[in-house]
C-alpha positions in Angstrom: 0.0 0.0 0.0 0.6 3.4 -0.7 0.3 6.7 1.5 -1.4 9.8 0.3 -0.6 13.2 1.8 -1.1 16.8 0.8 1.3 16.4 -1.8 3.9 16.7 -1.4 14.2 13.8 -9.6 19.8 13.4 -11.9 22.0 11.7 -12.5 20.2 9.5 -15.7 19.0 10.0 -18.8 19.2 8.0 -21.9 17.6 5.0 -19.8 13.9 4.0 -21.3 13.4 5.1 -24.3 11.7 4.6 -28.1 12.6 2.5 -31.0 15.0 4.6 -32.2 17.1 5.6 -30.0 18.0 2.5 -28.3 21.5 3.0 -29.7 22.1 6.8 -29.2 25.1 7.8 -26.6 24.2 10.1 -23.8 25.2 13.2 -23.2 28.1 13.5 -20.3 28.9 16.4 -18.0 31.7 16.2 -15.1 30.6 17.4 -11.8 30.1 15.8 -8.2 28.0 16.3 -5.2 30.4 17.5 -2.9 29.9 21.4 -3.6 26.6 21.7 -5.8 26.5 25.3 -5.0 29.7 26.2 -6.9 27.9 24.1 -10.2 27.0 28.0 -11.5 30.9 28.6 -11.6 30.8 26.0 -14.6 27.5 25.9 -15.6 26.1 29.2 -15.9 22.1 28.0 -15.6 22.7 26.1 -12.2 22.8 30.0 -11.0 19.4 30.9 -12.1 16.0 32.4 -10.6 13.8 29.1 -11.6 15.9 26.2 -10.3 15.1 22.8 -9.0 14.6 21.6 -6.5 12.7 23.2 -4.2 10.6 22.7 -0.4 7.0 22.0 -1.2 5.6 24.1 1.6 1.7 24.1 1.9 1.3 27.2 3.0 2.2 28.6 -0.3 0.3 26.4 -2.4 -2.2 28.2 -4.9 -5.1 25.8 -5.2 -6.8 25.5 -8.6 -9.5 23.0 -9.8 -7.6 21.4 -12.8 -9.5 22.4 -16.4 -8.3 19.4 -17.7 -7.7 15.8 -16.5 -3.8 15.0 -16.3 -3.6 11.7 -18.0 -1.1 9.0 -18.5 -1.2 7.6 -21.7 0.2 3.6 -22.5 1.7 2.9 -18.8 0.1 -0.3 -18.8 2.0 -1.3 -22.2 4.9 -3.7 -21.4 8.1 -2.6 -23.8 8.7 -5.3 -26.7 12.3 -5.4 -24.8 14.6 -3.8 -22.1 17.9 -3.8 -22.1 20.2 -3.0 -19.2 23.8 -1.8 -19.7 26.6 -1.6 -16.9 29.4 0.6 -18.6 32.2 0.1 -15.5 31.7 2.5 -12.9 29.7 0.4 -10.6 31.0 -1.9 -7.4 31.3 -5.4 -9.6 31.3 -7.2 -6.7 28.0 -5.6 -5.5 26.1 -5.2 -9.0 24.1 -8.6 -8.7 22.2 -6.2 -6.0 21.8 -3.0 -7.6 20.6 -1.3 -10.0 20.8 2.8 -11.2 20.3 4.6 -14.1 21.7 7.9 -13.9 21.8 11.8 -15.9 24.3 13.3 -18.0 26.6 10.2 -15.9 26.0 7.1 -16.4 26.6 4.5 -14.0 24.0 1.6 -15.2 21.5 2.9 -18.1 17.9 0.7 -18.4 16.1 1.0 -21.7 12.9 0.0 -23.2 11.7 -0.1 -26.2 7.7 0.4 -27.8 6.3 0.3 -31.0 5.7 3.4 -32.1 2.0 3.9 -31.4 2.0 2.8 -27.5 5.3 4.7 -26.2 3.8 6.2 -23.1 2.8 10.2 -22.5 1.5 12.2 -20.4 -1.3 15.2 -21.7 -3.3 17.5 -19.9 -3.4 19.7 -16.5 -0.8 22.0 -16.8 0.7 20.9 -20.1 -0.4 21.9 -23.4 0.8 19.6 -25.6 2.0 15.7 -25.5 5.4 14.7 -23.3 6.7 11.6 -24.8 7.8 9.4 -21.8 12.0 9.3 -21.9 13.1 7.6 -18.9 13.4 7.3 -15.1 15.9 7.5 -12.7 16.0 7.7 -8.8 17.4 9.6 -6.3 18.5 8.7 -2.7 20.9 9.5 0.3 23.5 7.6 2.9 20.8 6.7 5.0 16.5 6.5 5.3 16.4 10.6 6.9 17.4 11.8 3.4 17.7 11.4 -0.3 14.6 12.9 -1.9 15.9 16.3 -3.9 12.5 18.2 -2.8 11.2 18.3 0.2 7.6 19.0 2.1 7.9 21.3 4.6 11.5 20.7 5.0 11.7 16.9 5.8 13.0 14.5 3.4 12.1 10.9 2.0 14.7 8.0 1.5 14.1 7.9 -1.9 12.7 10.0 -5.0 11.4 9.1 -8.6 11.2 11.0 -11.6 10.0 10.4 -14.6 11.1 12.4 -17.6 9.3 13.6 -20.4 9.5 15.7 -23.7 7.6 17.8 -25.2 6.0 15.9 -28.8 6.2 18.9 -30.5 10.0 19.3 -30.6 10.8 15.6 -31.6 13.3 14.6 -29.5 14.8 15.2 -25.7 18.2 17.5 -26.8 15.5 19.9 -28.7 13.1 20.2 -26.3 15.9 21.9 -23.7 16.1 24.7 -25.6 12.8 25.3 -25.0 11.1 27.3 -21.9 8.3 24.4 -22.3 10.3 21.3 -23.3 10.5 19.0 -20.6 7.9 18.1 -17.6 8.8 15.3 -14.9 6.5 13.6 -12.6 8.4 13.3 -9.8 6.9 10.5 -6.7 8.4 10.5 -3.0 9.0 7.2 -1.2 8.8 6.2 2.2 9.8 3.0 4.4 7.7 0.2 4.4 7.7 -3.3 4.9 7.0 -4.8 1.5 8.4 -2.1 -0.4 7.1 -0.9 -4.0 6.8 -3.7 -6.8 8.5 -1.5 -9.3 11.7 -1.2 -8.0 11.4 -5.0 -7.4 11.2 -5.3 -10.9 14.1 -3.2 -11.1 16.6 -4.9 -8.8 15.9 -8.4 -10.1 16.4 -7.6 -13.4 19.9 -6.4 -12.7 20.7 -9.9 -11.4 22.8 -11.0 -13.9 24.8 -7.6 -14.8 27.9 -9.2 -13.2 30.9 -7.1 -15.5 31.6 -4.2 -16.5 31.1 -3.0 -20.2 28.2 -5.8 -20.2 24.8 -5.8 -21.5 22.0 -7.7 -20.2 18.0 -8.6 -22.2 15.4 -8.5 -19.2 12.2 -9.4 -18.6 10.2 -6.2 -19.7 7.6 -4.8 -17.0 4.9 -2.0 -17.5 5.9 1.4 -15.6 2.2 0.9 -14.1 3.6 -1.5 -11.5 4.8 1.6 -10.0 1.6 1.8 -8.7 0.0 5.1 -7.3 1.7 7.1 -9.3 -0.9 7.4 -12.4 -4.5 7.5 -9.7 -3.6 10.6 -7.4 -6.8 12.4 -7.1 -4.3 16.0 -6.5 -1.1 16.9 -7.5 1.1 19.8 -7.5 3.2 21.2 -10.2 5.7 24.8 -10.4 8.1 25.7 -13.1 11.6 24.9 -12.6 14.8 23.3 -14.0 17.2 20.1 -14.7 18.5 18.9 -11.1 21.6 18.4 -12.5 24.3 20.3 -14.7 23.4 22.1 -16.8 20.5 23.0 -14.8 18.3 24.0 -17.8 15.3 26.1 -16.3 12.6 23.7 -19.0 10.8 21.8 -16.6 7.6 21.4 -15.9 7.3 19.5 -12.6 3.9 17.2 -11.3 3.8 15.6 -8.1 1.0 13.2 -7.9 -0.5 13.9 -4.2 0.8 9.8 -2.8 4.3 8.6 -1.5 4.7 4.6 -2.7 6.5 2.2 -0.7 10.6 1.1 -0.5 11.5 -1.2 1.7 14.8 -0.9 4.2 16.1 -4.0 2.0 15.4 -1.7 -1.1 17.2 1.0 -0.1 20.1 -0.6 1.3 20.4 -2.4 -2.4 20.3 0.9 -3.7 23.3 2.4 -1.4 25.6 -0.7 -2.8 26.6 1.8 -5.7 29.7 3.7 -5.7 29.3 6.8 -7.4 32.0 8.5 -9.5 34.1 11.3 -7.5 33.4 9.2 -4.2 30.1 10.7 -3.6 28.2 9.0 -1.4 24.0 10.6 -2.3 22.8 12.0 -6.2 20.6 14.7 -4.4 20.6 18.5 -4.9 20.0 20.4 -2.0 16.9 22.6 -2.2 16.8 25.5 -4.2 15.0 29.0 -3.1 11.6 29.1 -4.8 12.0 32.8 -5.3 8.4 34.5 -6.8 7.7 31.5 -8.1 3.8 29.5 -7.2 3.3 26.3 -6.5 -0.2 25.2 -7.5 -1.9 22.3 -6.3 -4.4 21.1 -8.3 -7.7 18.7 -8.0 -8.5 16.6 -10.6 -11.7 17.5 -12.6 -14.3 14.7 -12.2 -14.5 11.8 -15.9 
């Protein structure tokens, strides 16, 4: 089961994606965790008014019946295949347990693949167009107190989800960030619980066999529904920002669906096997301030 609140992602990219671009090489950017803040001495953008991530605080929120139902399109559709790649910078002696799929630098990249006509999207509430689904990645700390990049009211989940998304209209992910309205991630907090979330389940066991570096592993495809409570949120928030990592591109257009799904201790604890490049030991941003910016928090109209 899943808890609902008053609602309240980046390191990966290139991880599920369409037919054609199974084979395309992601982008790479150097930086660390160790001093995010000086980020805007190298990337200009990570200095900006709009930035991510920010604390969800309540009290701010702008409440707005929704005009038009977000939907998720196709996240019951199971990829014809999903491929997992481990491209050396893990712990090999740890990677039967783990799994991560990370932005701009890559430590272990998962990738799907749809026919054309059921690649998932998302349409409606704030958005005014189609976002083509482009991958998901996860983001987590040194221990269950932190990890989540935003937080509600200051306090912090173990774990955060986003999933990333392009705008149709510019064709393809590197376009749409050079647009004001390109990108929009649905990004779902996690908290401890017993029998943790049957996605990530999914996602740890089909890393079971990614022993060596440079390797590439077929899995066993699963729907990104079995994140479930992600796609049935009767609320959700949503505020303009940016990329949560270099270059920090202010495109974004971030939902939260108003639930928090499930990760167990065991989960997590999988997840802190990895050793990230530069010794870093979390892949969050601190919180950014929310400047003049609004938070709305909308209600979802009625079928």
């Amino acid at each position: 089961m899943f808890l609902l609140i008053n609602i309240f992602a980046l390191l990966l990219t290139q991880s599920l994606t369409t037919a054609s671009e199974l084979d395309s090489k992601p982008r790479q950017l150097e930086f660390d965790y160790k001093a995010p803040d000086k980020w805007k001495d190298k990337f200009s953008s990570c200095g900006g008014s709009n930035q991510s991530p920010v604390n969800l605080d309540f009290k701010k929120f702008r409440e707005v019946v929704d005009p038009q139902k977000l939907q998720f399109h196709h996240y019951d559709n199971v990829p014809k295949k999903m491929i997992i790649v481990n491209n050396g910078h893990t712990r090999k002696k740890k990677l039967k347990k783990i799994i991560l799929i990370l932005y701009f630098i890559i430590l272990v990249e998962l990738r799907g693949q749809w026919p054309d006509n059921e690649i998932p999207f998302i349409s409606g509430g704030p958005l005014q167009s189609q976002y083509i689904f482009k991958q998901l990645h996860f983001h987590w700390g040194i221990n269950n107190q932190e990890g989540s990049e935003h937080t509600i009211h200051g306090k912090s989940f173990p774990l955060e989800m986003h999933l990333v998304h392009y705008k149709k209209d510019y064709d393809s992910f590197n376009n749409a960030l050079n647009h004001t309205d390109g990108i929009s991630v649905v990004a779902v907090f996690f908290d401890i619980q017993p029998d943790g979330s049957e996605g990530i389940t999914d996602v740890l066991k089909n890393a079971s066999n990614l022993v060596n570096p440079n390797t590439e592993v077929n899995l066993e495809p699963f729907a990104l529904s079995n994140f479930d409570g992600v796609f049935t949120a009767p609320k959700y928030a949503s505020y303009y920002g940016s990329l949560t990592t270099p270059p920090c591109t202010e495109a974004v257009t971030w939902i939260f669906p108003v639930s928090v799904l499930d990760v167990s201790k065991y989960q997590m604890k999988t997840l802190r096997c990895i050793n990230f490049k530069h010794e870093d030991f979390h892949n969050y941003r601190p919180a950014q301030k929310l400047n003049d910016r609004i938070i709305y928090l909308f209600k979802q109209p009625p079928d």
